[in-house]
C-alpha positions as CSV (number, residue, x, y, z in Angstrom):
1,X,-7.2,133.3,-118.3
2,X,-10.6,133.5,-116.9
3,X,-11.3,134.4,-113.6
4,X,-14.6,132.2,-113.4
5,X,-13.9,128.8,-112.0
6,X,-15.7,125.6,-114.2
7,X,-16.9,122.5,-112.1
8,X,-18.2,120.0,-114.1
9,X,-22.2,118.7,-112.8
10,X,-24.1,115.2,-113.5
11,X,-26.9,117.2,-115.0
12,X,-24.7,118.6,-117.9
13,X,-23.4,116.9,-120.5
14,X,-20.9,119.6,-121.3
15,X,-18.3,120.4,-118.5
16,X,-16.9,124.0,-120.9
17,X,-17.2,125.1,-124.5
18,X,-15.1,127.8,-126.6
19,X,-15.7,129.0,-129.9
20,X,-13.6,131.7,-131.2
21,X,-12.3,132.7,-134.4
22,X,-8.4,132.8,-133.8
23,X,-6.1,134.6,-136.6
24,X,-2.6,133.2,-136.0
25,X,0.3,136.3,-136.9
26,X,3.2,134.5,-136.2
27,X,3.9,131.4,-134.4
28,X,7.9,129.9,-134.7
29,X,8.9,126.2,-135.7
30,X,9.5,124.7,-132.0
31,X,6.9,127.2,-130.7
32,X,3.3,126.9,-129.5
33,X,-0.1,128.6,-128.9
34,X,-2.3,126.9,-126.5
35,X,-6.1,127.1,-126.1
36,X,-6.0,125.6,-122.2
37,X,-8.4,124.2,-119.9
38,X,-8.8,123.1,-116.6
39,X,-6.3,126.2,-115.5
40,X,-5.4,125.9,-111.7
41,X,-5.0,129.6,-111.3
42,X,-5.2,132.8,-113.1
43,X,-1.2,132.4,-112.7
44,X,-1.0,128.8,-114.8
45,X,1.6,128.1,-117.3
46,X,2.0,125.5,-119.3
47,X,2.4,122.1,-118.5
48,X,1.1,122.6,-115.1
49,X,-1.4,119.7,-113.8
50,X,-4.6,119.8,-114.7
51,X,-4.2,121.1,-117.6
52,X,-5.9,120.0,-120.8
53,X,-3.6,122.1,-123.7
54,X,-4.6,122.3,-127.1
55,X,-1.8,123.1,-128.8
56,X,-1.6,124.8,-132.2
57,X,1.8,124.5,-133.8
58,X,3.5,125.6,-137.2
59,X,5.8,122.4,-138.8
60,X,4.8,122.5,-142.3
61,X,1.4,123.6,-141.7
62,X,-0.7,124.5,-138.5
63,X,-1.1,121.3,-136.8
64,X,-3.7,120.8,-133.7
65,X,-2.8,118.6,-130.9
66,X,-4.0,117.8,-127.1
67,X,-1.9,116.6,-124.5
68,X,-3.2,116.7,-120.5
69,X,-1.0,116.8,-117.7
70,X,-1.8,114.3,-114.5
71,X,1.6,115.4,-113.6
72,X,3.0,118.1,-113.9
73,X,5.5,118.4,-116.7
74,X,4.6,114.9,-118.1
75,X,2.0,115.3,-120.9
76,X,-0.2,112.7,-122.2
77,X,-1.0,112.8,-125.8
78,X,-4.9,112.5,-126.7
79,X,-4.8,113.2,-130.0
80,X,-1.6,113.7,-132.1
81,X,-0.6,116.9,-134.1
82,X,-3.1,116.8,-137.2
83,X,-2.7,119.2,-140.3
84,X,-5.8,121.3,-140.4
85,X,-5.8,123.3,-143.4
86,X,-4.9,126.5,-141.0
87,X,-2.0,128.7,-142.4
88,X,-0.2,131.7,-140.6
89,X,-3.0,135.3,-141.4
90,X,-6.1,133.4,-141.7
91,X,-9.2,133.4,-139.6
92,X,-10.5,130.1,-138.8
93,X,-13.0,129.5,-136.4
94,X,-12.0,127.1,-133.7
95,X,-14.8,124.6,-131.5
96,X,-13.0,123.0,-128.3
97,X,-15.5,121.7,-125.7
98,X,-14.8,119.3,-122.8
99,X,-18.2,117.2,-121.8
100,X,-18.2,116.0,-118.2
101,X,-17.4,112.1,-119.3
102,X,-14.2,113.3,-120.4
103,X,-14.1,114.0,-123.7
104,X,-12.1,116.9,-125.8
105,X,-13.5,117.7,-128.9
106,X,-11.9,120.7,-131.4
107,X,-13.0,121.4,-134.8
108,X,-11.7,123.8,-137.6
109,X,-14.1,125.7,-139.5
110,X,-17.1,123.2,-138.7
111,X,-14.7,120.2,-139.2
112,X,-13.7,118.0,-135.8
113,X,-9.7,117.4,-136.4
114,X,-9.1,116.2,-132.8
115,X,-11.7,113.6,-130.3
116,X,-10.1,111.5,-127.7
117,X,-10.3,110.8,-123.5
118,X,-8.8,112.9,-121.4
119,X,-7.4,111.6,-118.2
120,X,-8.1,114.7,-116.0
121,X,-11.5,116.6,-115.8
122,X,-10.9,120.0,-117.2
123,X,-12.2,121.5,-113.8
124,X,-11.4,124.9,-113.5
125,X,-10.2,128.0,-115.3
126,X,-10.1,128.5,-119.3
127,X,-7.5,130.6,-120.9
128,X,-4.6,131.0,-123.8
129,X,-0.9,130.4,-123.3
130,X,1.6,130.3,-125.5
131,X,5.7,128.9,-125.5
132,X,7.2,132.3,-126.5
133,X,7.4,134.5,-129.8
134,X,3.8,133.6,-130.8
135,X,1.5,136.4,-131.7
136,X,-2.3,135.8,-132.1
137,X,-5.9,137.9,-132.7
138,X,-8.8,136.7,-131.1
139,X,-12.2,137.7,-132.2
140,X,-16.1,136.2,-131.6
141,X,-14.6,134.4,-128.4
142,X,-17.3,133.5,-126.6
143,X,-16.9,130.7,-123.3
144,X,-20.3,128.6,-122.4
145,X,-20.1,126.9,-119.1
146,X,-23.2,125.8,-116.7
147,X,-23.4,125.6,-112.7
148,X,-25.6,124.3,-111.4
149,X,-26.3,125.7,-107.8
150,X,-28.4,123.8,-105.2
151,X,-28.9,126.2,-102.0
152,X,-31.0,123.2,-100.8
153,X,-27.3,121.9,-99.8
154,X,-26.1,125.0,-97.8
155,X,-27.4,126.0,-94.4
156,X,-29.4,129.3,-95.1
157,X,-30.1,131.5,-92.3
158,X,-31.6,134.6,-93.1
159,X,-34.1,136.6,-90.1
160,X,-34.6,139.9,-92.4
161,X,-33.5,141.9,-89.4
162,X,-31.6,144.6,-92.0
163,X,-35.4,145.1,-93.7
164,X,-33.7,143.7,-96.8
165,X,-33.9,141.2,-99.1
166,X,-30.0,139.3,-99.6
167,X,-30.0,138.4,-103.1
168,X,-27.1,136.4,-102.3
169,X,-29.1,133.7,-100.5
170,X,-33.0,134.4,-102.0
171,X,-34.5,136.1,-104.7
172,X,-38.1,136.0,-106.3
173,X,-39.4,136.0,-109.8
174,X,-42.9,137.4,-110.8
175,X,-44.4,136.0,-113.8
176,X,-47.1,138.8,-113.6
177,X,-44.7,141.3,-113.6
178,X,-46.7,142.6,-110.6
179,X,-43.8,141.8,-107.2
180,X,-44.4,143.0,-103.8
181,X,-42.3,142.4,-100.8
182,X,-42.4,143.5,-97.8
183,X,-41.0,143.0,-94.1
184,X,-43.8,142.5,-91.3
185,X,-43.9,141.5,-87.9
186,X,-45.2,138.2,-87.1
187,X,-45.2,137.4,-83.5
188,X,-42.6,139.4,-82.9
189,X,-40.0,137.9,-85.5
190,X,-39.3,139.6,-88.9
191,X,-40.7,137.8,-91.9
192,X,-40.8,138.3,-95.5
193,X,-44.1,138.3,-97.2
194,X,-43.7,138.1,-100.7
195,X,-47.4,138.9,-103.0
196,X,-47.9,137.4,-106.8
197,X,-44.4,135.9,-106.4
């Protein structure tokens, strides 16, 4: 589970994306692998609400699911277990993404198997769970999210009096490649100056 937490913003039409390839060794009739989002902690288990769980299970075949959870322990289906061509030792590579309108997308090798509306947001932390007695290898896994930050919106107060620069609340970029700052006095107060900034 991831420790960064995803918020979903206006500007983005994608809340979270995950592509990975995911090589499933063993996974039991009555048993599942989950691909989860909107994770409340780094402590979540299934089930838990929240969640958005795609669920990869073995009855006759890998199928794909999503059920969310507005409740906890009471799942509503989005999209119904649906064969995908997976089998047990192969490498597929899997798509999910969750755009900020509510909609979960997962595709199999380039082919979507799942779409639907989900009735939670898929806010916060993206991770894999599993039932019990599932074994999986996860390779290419790579997690896209955006935030958008607006320090306009946050009372910044910063007087320089360390001689510093906090990155945490200011930073400059040169598009010279030529930066200067500095600290001066200015009627008695420490300012920053900043030069080709």
């Amino acid at each position: 589970i991831c420790k960064t937490v995803i918020r979903g913003d206006e500007f983005f039409e994608k809340l979270a994306t995950v592509e990975t390839n995911l090589k499933l060794t063993q996974l039991p009739a009555g048993k599942s692998f989950v691909l989860a989002f909107g994770l409340a902690g780094i402590e979540a288990t299934l089930g838990n609400k929240g969640n958005i769980e795609i669920t990869f299970t073995n009855n006759n075949g890998i199928k794909v699911g999503v059920v969310a959870y507005e409740t906890a322990g009471t799942p509503v289906t989005v999209c119904n277990p649906t064969a995908t061509g997976m089998s047990l030792g192969t490498d597929p590579k899997v798509k999910a993404e969750i755009t900020t309108a509510g909609q979960v997308i997962v595709s199999i090798n380039g082919n979507t198997v799942c779409s639907g509306k989900v009735p939670v947001t898929g806010e916060g932390r993206v991770g894999f769970l599993q039932s019990g007695s599932c074994a999986a290898e996860i390779s290419k896994f790579k997690l896209t999210a955006y935030q958008y930050y607006r320090p306009e919106n946050v009372n910044i107060s910063e007087d320089f009096s360390e001689g510093s620069l906090n990155i945490s609340v200011l930073m400059g970029k040169s598009l010279t490649g030529n930066r200067t700052f500095s600290f001066e006095k200015y009627n008695g107060n420490p300012v920053l100056m900043l030069r080709n900034v």
